[in-house]
C-alpha positions in Angstrom: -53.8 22.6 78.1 -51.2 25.2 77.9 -50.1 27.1 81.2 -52.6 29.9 82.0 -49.6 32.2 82.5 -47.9 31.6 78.6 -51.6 32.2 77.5 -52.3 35.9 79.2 -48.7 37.0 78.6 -49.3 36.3 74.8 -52.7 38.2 75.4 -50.6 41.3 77.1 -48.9 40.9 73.8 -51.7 41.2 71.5 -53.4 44.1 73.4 -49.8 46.0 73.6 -49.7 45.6 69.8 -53.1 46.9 69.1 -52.3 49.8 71.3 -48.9 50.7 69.5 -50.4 49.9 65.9 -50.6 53.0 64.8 -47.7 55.2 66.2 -45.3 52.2 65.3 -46.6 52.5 61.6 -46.2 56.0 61.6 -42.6 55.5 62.4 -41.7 52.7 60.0 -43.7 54.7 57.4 -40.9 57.6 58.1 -37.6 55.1 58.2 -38.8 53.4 54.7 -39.3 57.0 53.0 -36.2 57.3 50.8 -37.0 61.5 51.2 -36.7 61.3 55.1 -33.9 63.9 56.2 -31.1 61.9 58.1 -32.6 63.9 61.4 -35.6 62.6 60.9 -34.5 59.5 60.2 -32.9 59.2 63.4 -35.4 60.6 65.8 -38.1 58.3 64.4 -35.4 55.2 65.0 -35.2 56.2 68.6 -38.6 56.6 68.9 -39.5 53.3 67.9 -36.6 51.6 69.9 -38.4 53.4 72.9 -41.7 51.5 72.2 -42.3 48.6 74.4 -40.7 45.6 73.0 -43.8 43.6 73.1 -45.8 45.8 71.0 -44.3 44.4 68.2 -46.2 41.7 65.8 -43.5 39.3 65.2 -43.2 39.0 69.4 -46.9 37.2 69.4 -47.0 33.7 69.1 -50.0 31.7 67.6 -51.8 29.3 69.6 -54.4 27.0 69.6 -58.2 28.9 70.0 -59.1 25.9 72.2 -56.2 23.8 74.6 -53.9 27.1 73.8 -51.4 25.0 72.0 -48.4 26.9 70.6 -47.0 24.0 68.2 -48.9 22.3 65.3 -51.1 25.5 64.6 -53.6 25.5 61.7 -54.0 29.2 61.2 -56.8 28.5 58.5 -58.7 27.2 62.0 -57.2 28.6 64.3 -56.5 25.3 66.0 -53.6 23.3 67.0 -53.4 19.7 65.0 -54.8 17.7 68.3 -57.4 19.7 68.7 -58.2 20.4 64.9 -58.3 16.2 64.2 -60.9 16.2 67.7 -63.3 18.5 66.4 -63.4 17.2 62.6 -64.0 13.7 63.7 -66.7 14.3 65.7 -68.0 16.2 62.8 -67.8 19.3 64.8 -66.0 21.6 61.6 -68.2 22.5 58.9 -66.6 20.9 55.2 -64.0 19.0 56.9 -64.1 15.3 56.4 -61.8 12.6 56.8 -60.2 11.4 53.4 -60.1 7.9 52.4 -59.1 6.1 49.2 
């Protein structure tokens, strides 16, 4: 089990990005615009910078549903490898099952 510290500060991180979501693609939208006046340009590059850091996507890390993992992650599960190979043994994971030949 992962520290119960890493786990809520990567939480913090998720609910900071939902929060900024919208106001940080409103300002992106602006930078990429090839018709932006330099002005603009600039004011909407300051604002972003003074977004909290945080609130961006690339800061949150993916981890395990279950133990809180943050190596080994199966996104298609959500699930770090430990945990994944746990559950479909037991037969817990609908259409998984262990390949032989």
């Amino acid at each position: 089990m992962a520290k119960a510290s890493a786990i809520q500060r990567n939480l913090k991180r998720q609910r900071l990005v939902e929060k900024y979501a919208a106001r940080r693609a409103e300002l992106k939208k602006i930078l990429a615009d090839p018709e932006t006046t330099d002005e603009a340009f600039f004011e909407a590059q300051r604002e972003l910078a003074k977004l909290p850091r945080n609130s961006s996507v690339v800061r949150v890390h993916n981890r395990c549903a279950s133990t809180g993992r943050p190596r080994a992650y199966i996104r298609r599960f959500r699930l770090s490898r430990i945990a994944f190979r746990e559950l479909a043994l037991a037969g817990k994971i609908p259409g998984v099952t262990k390949s032989s030949w």
